[in-house]
KEKE-3310 file (N, C-alpha, C; in steps of 0.2 Angstrom, whole numbers, plus 5000, padded with zeros to 4 digits):
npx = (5004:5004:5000:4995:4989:4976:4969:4961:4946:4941:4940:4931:4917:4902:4898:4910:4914:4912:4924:4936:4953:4953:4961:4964:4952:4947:4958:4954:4949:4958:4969:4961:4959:4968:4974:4967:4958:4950:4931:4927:4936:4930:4916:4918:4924:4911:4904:4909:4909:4895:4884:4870:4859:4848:4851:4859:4857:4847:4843:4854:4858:4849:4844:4857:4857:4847:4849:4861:4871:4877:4869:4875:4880:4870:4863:4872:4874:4861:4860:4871:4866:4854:4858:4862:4852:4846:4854:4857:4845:4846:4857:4850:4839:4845:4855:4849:4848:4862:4867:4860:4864:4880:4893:4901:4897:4902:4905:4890:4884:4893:4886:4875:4877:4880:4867:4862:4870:4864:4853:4853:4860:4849:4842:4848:4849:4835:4833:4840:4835:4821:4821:4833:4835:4822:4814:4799:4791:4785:4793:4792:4786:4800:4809:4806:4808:4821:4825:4821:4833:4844:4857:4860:4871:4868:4857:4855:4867:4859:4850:4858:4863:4852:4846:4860:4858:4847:4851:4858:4848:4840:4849:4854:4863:4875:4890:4899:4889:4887:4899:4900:4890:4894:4907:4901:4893:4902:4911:4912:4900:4900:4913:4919:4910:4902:4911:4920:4911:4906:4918:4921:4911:4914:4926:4922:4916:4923:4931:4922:4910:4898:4884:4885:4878:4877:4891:4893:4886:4891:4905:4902:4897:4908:4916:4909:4910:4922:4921:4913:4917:4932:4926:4922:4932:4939:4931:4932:4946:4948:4940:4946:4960:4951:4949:4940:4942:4938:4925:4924:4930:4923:4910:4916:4920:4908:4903:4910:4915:4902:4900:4909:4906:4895:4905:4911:4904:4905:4912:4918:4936:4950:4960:4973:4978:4972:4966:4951:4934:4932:4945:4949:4940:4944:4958:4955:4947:4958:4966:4959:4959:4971:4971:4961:4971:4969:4978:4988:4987:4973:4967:4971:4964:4952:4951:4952:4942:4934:4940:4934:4923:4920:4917:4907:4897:4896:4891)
npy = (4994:5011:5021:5033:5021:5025:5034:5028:5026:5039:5042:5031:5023:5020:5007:5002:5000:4988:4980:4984:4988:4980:4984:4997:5003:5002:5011:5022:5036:5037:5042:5053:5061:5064:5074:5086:5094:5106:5115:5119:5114:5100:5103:5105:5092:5084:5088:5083:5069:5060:5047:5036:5029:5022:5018:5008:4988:4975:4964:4950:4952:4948:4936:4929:4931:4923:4910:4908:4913:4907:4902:4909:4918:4927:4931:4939:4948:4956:4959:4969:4979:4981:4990:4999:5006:5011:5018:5029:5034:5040:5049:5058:5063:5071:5078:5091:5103:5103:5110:5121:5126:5130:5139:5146:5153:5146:5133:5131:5129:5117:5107:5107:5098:5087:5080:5080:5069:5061:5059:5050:5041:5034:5030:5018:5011:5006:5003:4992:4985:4980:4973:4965:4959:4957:4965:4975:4985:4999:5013:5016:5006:4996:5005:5003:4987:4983:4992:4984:4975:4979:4981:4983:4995:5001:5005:5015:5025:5030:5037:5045:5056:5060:5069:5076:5084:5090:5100:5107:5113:5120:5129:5137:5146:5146:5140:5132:5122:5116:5114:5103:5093:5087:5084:5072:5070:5067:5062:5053:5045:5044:5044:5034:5024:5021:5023:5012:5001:5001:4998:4988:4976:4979:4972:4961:4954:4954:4942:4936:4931:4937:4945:4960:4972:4976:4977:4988:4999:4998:5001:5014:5022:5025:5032:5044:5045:5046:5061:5067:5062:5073:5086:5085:5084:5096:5105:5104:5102:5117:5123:5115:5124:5137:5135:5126:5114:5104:5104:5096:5085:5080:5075:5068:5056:5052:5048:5036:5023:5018:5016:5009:4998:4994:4989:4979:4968:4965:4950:4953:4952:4959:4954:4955:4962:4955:4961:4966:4972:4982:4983:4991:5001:5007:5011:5020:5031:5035:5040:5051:5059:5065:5072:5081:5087:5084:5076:5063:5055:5059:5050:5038:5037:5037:5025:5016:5019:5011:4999:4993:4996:4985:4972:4972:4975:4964:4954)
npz = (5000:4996:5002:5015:5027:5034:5027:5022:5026:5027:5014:5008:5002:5005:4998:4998:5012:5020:5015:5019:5029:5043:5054:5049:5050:5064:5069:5066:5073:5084:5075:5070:5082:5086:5080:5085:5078:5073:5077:5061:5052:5057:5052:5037:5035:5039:5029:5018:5019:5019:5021:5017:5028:5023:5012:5013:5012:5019:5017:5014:5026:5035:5031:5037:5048:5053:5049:5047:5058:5073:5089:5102:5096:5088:5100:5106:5096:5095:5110:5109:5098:5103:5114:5105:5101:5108:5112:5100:5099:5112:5111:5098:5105:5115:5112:5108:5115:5122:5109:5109:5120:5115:5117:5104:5090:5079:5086:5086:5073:5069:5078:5074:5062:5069:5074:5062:5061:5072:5068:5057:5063:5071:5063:5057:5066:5070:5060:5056:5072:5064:5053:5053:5066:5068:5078:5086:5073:5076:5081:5095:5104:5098:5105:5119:5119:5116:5128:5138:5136:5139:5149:5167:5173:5159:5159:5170:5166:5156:5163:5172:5160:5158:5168:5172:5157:5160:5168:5160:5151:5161:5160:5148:5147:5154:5154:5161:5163:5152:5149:5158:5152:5140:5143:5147:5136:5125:5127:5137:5132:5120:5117:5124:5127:5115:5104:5106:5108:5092:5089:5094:5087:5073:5073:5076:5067:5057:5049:5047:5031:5034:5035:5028:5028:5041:5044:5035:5039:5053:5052:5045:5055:5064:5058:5059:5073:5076:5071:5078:5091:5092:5092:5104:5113:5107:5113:5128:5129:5128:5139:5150:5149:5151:5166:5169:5173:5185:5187:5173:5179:5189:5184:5175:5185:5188:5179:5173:5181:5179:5163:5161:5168:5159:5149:5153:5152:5138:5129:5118:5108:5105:5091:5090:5099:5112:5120:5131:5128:5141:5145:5133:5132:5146:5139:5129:5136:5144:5133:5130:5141:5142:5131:5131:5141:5154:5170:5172:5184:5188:5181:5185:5194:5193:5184:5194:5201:5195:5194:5207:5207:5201:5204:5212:5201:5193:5201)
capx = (5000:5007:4996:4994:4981:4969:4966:4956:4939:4940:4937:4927:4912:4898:4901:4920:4918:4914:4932:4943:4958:4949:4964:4962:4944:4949:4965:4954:4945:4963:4970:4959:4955:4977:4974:4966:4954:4943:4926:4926:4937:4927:4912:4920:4925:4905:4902:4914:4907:4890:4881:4861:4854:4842:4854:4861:4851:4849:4840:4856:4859:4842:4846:4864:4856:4841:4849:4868:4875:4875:4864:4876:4883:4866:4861:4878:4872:4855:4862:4874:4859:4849:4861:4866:4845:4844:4861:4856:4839:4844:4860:4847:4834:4847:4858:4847:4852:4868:4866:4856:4870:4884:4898:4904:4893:4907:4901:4881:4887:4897:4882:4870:4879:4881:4862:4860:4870:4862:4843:4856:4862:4846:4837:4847:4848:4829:4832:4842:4830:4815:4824:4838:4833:4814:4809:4792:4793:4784:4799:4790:4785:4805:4815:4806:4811:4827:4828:4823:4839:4850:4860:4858:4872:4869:4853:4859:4871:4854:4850:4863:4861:4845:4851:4865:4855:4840:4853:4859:4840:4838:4855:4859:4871:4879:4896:4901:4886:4888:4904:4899:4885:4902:4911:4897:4891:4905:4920:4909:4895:4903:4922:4920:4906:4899:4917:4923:4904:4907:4926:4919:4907:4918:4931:4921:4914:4930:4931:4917:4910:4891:4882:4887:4875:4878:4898:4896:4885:4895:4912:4902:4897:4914:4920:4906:4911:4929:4922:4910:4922:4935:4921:4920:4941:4940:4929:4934:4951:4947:4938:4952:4962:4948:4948:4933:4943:4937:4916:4923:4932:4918:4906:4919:4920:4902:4901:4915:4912:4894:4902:4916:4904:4893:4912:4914:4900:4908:4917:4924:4943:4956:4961:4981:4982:4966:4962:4943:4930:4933:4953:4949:4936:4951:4961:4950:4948:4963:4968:4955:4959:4976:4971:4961:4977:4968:4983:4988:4985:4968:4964:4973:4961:4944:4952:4953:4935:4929:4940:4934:4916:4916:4914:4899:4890:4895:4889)
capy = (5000:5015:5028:5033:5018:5028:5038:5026:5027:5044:5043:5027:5025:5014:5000:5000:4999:4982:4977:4990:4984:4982:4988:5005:5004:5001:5017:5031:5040:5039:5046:5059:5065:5067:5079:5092:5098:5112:5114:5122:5109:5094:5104:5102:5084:5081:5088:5076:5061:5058:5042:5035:5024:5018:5013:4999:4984:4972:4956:4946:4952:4946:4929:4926:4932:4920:4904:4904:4913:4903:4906:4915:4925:4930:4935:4944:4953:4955:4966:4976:4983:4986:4994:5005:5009:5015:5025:5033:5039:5046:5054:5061:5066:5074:5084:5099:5105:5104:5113:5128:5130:5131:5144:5150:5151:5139:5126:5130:5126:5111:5103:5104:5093:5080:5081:5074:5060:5055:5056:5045:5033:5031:5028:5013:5006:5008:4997:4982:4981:4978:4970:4961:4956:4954:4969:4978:4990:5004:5014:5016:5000:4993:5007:4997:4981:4986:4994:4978:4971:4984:4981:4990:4999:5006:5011:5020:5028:5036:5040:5051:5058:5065:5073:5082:5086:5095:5104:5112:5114:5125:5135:5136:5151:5143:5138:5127:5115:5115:5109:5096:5090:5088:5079:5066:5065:5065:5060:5047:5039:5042:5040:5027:5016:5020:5020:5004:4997:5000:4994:4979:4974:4978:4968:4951:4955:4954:4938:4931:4930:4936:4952:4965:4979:4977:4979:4992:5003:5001:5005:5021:5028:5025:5037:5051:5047:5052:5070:5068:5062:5076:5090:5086:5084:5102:5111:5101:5105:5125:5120:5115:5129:5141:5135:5122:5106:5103:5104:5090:5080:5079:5071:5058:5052:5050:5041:5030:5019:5015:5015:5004:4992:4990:4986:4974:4962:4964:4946:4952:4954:4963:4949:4955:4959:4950:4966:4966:4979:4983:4987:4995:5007:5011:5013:5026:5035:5037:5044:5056:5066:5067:5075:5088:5090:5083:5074:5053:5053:5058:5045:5032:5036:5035:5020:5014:5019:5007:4992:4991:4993:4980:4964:4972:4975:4958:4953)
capz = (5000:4995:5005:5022:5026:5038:5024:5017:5029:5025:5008:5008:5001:5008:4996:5001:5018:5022:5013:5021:5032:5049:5059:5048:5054:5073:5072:5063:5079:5088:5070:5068:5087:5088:5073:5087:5074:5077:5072:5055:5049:5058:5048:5034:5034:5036:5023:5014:5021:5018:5018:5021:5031:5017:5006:5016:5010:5024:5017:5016:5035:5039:5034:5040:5056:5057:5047:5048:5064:5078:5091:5106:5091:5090:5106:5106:5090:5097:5115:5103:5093:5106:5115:5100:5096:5116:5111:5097:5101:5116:5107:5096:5110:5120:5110:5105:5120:5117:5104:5112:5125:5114:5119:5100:5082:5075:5089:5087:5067:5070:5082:5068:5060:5075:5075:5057:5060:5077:5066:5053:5066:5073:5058:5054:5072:5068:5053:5061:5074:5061:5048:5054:5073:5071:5082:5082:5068:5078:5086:5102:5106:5097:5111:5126:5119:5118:5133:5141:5133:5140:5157:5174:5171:5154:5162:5176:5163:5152:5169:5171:5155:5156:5173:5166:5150:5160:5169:5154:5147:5163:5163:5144:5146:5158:5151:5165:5163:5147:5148:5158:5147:5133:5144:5148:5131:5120:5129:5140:5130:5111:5116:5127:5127:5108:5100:5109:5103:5087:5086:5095:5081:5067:5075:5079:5060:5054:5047:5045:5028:5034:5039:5024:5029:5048:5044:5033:5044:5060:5050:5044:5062:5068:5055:5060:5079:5074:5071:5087:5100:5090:5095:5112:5115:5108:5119:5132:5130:5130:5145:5153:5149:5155:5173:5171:5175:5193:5184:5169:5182:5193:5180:5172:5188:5192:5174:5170:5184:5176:5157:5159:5170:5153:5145:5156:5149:5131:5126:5111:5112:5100:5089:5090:5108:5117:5124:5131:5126:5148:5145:5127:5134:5147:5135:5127:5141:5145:5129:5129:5147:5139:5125:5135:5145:5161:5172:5173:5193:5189:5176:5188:5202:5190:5182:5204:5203:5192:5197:5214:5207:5195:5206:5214:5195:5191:5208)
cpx = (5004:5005:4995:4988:4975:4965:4960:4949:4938:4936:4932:4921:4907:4899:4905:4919:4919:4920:4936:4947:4952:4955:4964:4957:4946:4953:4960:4951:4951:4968:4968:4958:4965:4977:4973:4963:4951:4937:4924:4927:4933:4918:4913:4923:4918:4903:4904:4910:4901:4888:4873:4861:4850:4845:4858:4855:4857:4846:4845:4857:4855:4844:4850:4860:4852:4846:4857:4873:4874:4873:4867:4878:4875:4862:4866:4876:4866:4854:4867:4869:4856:4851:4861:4857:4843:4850:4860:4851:4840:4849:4856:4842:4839:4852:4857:4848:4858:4870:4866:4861:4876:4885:4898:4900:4898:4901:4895:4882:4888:4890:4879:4871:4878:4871:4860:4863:4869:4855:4846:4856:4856:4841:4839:4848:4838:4828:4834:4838:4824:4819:4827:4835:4824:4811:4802:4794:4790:4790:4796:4789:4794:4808:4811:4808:4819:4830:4828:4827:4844:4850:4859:4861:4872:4861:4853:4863:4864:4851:4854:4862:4858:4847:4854:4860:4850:4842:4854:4852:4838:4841:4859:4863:4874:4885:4899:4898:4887:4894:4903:4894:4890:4905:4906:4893:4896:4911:4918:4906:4898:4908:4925:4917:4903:4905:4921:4917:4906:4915:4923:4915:4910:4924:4928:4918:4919:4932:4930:4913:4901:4889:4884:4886:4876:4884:4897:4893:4888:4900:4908:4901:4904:4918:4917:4909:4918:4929:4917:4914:4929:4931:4921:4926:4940:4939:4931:4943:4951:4944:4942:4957:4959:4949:4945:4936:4941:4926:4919:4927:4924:4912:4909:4918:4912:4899:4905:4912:4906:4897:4906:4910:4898:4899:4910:4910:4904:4913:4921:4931:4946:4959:4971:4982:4976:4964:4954:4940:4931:4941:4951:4947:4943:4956:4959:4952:4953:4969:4967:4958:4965:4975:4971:4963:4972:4973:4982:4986:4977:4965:4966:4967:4956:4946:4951:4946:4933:4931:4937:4926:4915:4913:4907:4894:4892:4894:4883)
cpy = (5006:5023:5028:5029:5019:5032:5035:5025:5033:5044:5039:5027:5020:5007:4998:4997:4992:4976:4981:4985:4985:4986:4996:5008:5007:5010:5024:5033:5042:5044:5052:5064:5068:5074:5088:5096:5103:5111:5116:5117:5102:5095:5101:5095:5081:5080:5083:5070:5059:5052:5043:5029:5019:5016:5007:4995:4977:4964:4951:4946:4949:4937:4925:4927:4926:4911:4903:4908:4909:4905:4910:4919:4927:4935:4941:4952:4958:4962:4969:4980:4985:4991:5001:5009:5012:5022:5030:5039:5042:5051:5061:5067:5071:5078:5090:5103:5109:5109:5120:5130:5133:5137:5150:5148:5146:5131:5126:5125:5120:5104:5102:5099:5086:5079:5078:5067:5056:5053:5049:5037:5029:5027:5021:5009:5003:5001:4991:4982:4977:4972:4967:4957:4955:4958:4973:4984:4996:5006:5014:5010:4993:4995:5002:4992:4981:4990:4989:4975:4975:4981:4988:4995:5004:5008:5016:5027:5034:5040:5047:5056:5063:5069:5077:5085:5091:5100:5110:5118:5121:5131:5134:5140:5149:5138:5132:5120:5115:5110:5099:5089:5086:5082:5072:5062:5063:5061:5051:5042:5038:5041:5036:5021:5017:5018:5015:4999:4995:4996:4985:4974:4972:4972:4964:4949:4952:4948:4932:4937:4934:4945:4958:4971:4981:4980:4986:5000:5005:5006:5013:5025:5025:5031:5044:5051:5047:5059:5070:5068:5068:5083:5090:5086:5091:5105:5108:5102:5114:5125:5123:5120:5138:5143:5128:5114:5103:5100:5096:5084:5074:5073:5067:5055:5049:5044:5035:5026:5014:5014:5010:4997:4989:4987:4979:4969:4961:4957:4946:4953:4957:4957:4948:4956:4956:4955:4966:4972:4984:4990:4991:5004:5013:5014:5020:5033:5038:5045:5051:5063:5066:5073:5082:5091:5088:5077:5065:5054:5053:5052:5039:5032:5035:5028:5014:5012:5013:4999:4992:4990:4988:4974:4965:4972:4969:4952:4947)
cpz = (5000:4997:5010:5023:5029:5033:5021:5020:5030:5019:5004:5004:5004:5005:4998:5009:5022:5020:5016:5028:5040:5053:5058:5051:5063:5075:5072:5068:5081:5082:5072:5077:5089:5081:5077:5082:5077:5073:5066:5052:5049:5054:5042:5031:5032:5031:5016:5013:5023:5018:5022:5023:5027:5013:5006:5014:5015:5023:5016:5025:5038:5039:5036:5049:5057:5055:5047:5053:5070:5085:5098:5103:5090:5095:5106:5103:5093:5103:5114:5102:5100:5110:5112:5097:5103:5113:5110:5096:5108:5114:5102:5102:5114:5118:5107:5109:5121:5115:5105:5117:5122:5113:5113:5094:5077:5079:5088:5078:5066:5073:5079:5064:5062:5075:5068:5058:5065:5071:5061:5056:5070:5069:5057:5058:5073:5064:5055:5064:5071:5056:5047:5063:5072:5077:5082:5079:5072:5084:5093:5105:5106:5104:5118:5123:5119:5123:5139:5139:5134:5150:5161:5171:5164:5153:5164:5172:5160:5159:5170:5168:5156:5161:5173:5161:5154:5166:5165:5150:5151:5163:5155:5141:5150:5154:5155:5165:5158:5147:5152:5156:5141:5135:5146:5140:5126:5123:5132:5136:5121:5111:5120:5125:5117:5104:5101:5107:5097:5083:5087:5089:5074:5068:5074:5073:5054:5048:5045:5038:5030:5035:5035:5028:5037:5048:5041:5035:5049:5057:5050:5049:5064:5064:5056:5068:5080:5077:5077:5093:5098:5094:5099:5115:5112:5111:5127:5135:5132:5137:5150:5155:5151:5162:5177:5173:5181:5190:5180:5175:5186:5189:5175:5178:5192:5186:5172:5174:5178:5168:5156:5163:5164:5148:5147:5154:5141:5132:5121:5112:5106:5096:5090:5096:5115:5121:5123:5128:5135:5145:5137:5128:5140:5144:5133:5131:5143:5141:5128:5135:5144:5135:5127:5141:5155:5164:5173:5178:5191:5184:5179:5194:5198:5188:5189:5205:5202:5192:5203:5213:5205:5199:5209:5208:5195:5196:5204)
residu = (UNK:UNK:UNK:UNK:UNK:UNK:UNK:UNK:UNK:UNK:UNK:UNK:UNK:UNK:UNK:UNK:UNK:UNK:UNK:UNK:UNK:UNK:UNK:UNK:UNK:UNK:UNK:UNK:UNK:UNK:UNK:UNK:UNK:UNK:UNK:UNK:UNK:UNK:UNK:UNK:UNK:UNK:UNK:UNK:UNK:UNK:UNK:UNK:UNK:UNK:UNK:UNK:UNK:UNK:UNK:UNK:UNK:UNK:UNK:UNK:UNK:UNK:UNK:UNK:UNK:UNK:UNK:UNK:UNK:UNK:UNK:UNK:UNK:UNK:UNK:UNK:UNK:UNK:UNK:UNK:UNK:UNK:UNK:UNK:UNK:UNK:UNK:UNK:UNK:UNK:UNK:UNK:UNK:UNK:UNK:UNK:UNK:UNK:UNK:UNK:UNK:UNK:UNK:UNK:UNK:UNK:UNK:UNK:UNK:UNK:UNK:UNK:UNK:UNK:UNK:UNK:UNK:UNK:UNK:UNK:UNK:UNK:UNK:UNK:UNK:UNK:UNK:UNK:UNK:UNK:UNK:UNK:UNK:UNK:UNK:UNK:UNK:UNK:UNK:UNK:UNK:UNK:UNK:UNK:UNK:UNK:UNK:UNK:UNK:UNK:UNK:UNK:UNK:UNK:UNK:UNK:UNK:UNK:UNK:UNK:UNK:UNK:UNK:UNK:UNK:UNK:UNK:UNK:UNK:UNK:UNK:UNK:UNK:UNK:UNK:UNK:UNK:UNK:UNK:UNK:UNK:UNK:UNK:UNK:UNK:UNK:UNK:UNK:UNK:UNK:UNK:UNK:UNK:UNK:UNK:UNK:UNK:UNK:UNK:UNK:UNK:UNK:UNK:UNK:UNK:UNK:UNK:UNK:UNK:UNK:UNK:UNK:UNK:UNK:UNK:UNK:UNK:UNK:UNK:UNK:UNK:UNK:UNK:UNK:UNK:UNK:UNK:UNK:UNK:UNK:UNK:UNK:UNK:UNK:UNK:UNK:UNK:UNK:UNK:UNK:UNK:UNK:UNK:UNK:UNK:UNK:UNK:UNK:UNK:UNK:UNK:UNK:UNK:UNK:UNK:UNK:UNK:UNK:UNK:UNK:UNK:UNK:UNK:UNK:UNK:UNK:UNK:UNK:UNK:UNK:UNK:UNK:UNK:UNK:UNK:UNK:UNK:UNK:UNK:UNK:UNK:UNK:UNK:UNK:UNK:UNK:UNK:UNK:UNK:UNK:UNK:UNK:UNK:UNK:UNK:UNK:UNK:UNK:UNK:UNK:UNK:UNK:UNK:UNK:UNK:UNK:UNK:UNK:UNK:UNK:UNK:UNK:UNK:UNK:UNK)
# end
């Protein structure tokens, strides 16, 4: 290969992506989120990289799913999705918000964006559910089915969520909840637990010859949550260098714990170094208060937190 190979889920196109190197798949978020974009440019990129939901065509997925994966790979498949159809519609539901508080006309700009491709992601979480899982096609009726297929802790977590969120709703000049609305939804729910989701999938994907529309979906939100978890490592870092890091500490530490305790059920592993979906999400995390210049000691004492939780959620 004669090009830098992250390039190539930049320029992808829907067709391509269920043959792209999966390790290129797996780097690009850590690629792009080290680039320290700002929001103009992470504008710009969307513009770029367009796909639909509807033009994934899922009728072979339906029948690799009913008649030739085997049935724990299914279930597996089964609280993936529904996980990612709670996700989505609450990333959807709860980022207009968001939106409304932001600080600078770049960022109100920029979230408009993040906002087409949560309706994107939800639509075609939407779509699996009906079409590849067999859930009821009326979405109201699908999210409880899928919400009874989500764990305490990634209850707990939209819990949280909403919490935070109707802070911001009441105080959306407030710059400080905002930030910590940022640090919960981008840092926490999309560059932890969604972007270790999605690697997870594409990864256990990887080599089996099945599931077209499922691979080529995931790989493509992993390529819009590049420029999402890049947005929230930006203001987040400004943040930081305002003053506000004692507010963004505060609210990693009340989420990780509950984030990493829905890792911890994840079986998949890293095919090259057997890392869990658990130690991956760590991994993540870690990278991320980096970026936003918040210090090792603290990422050692959240990471303390949530060893010490775990044996209680897996209680």
């Amino acid at each position: 290969m004669t090009r830098w190979s992250t390039l190539l889920l930049d320029d992808a196109s829907l067709a391509q992506m269920p043959e792209l190197p999966v390790d290129d798949v797996l780097r690009h978020a850590d690629v792009v989120t080290a680039q320290r974009m700002k929001p103009q440019a992470l504008y710009e990129r969307w513009e770029k990289q367009q796909w639909s939901a509807q033009a994934i065509d899922l009728e072979r997925d339906r029948v690799d799913y009913e008649k030739r994966l085997p049935r724990s790979a299914r279930k597996a498949l089964e609280e993936s999705i529904a996980t990612f159809i709670i996700g989505e519609y609450t990333g959807l539901d709860l980022l207009a918000p968001i939106l409304t508080g932001a600080p600078e006309e770049i960022d109100h700009l920029y979230l408009g964006t993040q906002i087409a491709d949560e309706t994107r992601h939800t639509q075609l979480m939407l779509r699996l559910g009906e079409e590849v899982l067999g859930l009821d096609p009326d979405p109201k009726r699908m999210l409880v089915q899928a919400w009874n297929l989500c764990t305490p802790p990634h209850r707990a977590l939209s819990r949280l969520e909403t919490e935070i969120i109707r802070e911001v709703q009441e105080r959306p000049a407030d710059y400080e909840t905002w930030l910590r609305t940022v640090a919960l939804f981008h840092l926490i729910s999309e560059g932890v637990l969604a972007l270790v989701g999605q690697r997870a999938i594409v990864q256990s994907l990887h080599e089996v010859p099945l599931l077209p529309g499922v691979k080529a979906g995931f790989t493509a939100m992993c390529r819009d949550e590049s420029r999402h978890v890049s947005f929230g490592l930006h203001a987040l870092r400004q943040g930081v260098r305002e003053g506000h890091a004692d507010a963004i500490r505060d609210v990693i530490e009340q989420a990780t714990p509950l984030a990493l305790a829905i890792e911890e059920g994840g079986d998949v592993k890293d095919s090259g170094t057997g890392a869990t979906m658990r130690s991956l999400g760590i991994d993540s995390l870690r990278r991320q208060l980096r970026l936003i210049g918040i210090d090792e000691k603290f990422a050692d004492h959240v990471v303390g937190l949530t060893e010490r939780a775990a044996p209680a959620e897996g209680h």
